[in-house]
C-alpha positions as CSV (number, residue, x, y, z in Angstrom):
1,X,64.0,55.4,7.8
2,X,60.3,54.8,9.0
3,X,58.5,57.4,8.8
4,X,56.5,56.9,11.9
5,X,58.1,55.8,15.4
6,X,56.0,53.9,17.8
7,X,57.7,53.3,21.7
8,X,55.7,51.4,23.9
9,X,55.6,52.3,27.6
10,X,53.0,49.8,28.6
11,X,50.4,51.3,29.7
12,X,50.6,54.1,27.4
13,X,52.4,54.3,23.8
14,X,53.9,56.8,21.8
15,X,53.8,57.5,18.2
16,X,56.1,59.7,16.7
17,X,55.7,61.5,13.3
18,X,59.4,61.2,11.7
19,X,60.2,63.1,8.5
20,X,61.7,66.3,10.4
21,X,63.6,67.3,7.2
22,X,60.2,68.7,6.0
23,X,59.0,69.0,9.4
24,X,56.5,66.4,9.2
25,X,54.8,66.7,6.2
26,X,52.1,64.9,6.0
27,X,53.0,61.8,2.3
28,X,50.7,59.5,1.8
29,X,53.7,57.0,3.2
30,X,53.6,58.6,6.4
31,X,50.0,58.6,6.7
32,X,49.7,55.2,5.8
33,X,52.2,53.9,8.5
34,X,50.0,56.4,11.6
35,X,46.9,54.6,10.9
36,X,48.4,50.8,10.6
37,X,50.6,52.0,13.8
38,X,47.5,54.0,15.3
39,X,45.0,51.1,14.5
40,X,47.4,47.8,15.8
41,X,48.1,49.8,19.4
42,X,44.3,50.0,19.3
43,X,44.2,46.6,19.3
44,X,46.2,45.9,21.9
45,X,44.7,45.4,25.5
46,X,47.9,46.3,27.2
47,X,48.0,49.8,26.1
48,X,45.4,52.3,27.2
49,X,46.2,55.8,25.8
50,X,48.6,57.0,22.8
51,X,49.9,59.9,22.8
52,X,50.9,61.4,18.6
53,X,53.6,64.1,18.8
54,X,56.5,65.5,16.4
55,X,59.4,67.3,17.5
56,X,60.3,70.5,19.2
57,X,60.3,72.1,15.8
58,X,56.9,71.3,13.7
59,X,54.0,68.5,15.0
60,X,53.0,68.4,11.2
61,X,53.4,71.7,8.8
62,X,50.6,70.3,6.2
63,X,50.0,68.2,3.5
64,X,53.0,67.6,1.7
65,X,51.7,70.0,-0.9
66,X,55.0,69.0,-3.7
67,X,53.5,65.9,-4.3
68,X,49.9,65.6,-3.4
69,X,49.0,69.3,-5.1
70,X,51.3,70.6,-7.7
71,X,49.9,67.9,-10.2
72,X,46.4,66.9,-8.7
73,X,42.9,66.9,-10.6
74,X,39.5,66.4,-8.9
75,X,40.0,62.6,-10.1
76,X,42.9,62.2,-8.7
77,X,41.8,63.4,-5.6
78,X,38.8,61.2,-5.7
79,X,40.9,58.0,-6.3
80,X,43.7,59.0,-3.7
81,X,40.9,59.3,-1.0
82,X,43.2,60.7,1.3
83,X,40.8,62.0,3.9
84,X,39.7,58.8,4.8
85,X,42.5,57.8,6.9
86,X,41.5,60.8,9.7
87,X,38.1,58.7,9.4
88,X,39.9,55.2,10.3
89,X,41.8,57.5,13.0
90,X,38.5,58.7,14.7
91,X,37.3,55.1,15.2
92,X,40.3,54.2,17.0
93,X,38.6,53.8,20.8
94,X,41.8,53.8,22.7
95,X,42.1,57.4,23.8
96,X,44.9,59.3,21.5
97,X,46.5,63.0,23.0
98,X,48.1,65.0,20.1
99,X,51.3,66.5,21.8
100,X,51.6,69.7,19.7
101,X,54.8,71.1,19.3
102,X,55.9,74.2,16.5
103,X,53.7,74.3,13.6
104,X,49.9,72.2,13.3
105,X,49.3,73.7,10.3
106,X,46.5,72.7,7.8
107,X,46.2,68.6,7.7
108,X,48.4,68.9,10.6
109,X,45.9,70.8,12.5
110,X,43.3,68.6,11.3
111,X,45.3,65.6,12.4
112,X,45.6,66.7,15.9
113,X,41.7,67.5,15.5
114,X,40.6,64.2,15.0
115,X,42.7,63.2,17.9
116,X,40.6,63.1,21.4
117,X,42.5,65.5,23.4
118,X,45.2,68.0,22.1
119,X,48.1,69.5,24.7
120,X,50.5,71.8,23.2
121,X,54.1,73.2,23.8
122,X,54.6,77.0,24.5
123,X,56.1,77.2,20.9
124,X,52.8,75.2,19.4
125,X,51.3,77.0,16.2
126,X,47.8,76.3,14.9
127,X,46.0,77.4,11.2
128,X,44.1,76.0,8.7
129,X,46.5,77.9,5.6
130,X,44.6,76.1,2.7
131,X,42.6,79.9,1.5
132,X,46.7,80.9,0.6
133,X,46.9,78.1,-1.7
134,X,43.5,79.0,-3.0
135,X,41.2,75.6,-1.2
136,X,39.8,74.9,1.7
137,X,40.9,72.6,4.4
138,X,39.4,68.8,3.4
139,X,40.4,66.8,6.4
140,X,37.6,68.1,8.3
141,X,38.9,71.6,9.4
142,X,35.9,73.3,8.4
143,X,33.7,71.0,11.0
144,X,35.8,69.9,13.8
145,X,37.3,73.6,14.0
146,X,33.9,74.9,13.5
147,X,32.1,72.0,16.4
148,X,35.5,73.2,18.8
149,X,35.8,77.1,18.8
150,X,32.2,78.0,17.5
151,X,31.1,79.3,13.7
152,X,32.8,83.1,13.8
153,X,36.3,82.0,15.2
154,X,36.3,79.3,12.8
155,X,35.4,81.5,10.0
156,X,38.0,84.1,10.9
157,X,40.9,81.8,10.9
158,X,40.2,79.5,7.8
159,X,39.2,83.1,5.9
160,X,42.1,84.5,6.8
161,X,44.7,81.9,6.8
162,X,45.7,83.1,9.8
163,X,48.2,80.8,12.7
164,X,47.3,81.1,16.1
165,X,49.6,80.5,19.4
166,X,49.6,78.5,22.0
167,X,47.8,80.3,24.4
168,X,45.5,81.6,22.2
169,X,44.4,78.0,21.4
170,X,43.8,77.6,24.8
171,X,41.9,80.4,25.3
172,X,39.5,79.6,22.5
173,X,39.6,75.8,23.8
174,X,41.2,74.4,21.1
175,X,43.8,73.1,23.6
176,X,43.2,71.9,26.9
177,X,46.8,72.7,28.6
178,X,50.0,74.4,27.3
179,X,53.3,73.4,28.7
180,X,56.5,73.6,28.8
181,X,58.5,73.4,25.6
182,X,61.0,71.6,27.6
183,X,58.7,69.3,29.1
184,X,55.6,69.3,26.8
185,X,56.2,65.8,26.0
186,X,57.1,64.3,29.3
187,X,53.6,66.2,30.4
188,X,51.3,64.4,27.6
189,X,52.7,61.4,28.7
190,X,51.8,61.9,32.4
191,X,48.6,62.9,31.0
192,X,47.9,59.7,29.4
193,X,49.0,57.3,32.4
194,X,46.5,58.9,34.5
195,X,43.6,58.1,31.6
196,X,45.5,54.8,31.3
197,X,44.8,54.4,35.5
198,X,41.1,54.7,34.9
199,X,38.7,52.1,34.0
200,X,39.1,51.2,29.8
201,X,35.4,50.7,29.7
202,X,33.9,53.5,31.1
203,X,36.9,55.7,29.3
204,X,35.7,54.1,26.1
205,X,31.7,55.1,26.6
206,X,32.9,58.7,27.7
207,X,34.8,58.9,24.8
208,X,32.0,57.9,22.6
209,X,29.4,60.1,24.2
210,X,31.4,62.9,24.0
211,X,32.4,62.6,20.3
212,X,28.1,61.7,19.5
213,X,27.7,65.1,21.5
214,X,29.5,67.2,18.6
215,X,28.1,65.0,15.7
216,X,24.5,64.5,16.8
217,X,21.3,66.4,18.4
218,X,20.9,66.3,21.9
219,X,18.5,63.9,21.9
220,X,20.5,61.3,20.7
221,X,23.8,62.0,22.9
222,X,21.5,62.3,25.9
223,X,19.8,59.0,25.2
224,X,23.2,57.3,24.7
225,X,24.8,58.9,27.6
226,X,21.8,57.4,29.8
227,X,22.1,54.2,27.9
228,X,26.4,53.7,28.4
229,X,25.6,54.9,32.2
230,X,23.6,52.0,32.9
231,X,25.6,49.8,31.4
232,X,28.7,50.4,32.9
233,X,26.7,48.9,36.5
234,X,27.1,45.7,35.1
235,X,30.9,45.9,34.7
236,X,34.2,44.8,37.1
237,X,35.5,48.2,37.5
238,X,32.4,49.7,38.7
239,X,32.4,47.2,41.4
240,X,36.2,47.8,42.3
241,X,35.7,52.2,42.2
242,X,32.8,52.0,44.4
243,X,34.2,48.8,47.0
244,X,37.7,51.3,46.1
245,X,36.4,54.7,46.8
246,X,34.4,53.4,50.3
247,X,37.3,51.3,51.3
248,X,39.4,54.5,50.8
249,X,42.1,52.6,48.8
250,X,43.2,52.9,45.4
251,X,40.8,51.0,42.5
252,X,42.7,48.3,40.9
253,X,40.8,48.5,37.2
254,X,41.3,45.6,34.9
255,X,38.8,46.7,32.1
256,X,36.0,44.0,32.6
């Protein structure tokens, strides 16, 4: 059985972590198949958001620490160079939701991290566990968590270990709606038709600016801002929302 589903509901498409027997654990395997899966919707012109999710139950508990820790040494580490997949993740430029249901628990967490937007179920649980198993988290919890919720939450919760809720994840904007349980997935969904609605280019530079905004001075984001901005004149869709938006109809965008 795959570990990874992918249903396509053009415009949108949905990838769906699948070893629920260990609520998602995060194997090499199943890493593996989200990035090729992740990577070839990227690809594809016809879809214009993903949405990642689980189940009701867990989104991803963590590494799948059996295998990849009982038996590891710093060189196996090196050679495995597991990180690097979240890297090949954040490159994707199609916008990607993480649809958090249950537990987003250490790489989970950091999985849903790398994503662009994270929505979570009332039942959604966050942490970055690693201190218990005496490490740190190495996917990139101590900077995207850190970038997200500021340095003295961050250092708080990856001290302690400790899982936060839903709401709480909210509150600390972690997460930028809770819904549902029942409908948390129907909800992403909607969520990523209306970015799927809007122009792919312009949703493409915001994307990008935001992301340089957390990983760069101001300088730099502002100049690239300014620089995207102006070049988003010379496309298709700026011509359709403006001719759209005076016309008072609905913009038609085609991503050119």
């Amino acid at each position: 059985m795959s570990a990874v589903v992918v249903t396509r509901e053009p415009p949108i498409a949905v990838v769906r972590l699948n070893r629920p027997e260990v609520l998602n654990a995060l194997s090499e395997e199943l890493m593996d198949e989200l990035v090729s899966a992740l990577e070839a919707l990227g690809d594809d012109g016809g879809i214009r958001c993903i949405v990642v999710t689980g189940n009701e139950k867990a989104f991803a508990a963590g590494a799948d620490i059996k295998t990849a820790f009982v038996e590891a040494t710093p060189v196996t580490m090196l050679e495995r160079d597991l990180t690097t997949r979240w890297e090949r993740i954040r490159r994707i430029r199609t916008p990607i939701i993480a649809a958090v249901s249950g537990y987003a628990l250490g790489g989970g967490c950091e999985l849903a991290m790398v994503c662009d937007i994270i929505v979570a179920s009332e039942s959604a649980q966050f942490g970055q566990p690693e201190v218990n198993l005496g490490i740190i988290p190495g996917a990139g919890g101590t900077q995207r968590l850190t970038r997200t919720v500021g340095k003295y939450v961050a250092m708080e919760l990856i001290l302690t270990g400790r899982r936060i809720k839903a709401d709480e994840a909210k509150a600390i904007g972690l997460v930028a709606h809770v819904y549902p349980q029942s409908t948390y997935l129907d909800d992403a969904k909607a969520l990523a038709r209306t970015i799927a609605e809007k122009p792919p280019i312009a949703v493409r530079l915001a994307t990008e600016a935001i992301d340089l905004a957390l990983n760069s001075g101001l300088d730099a984001g502002l100049e690239f801002e300014r620089k995207a901005f102006y070049l988003l004149f010379a496309t298709e869709d700026k011509k359709e929302g403006v001719d759209a938006f005076v016309n008072k109809r609905k913009p038609v965008f085609k991503g050119r």
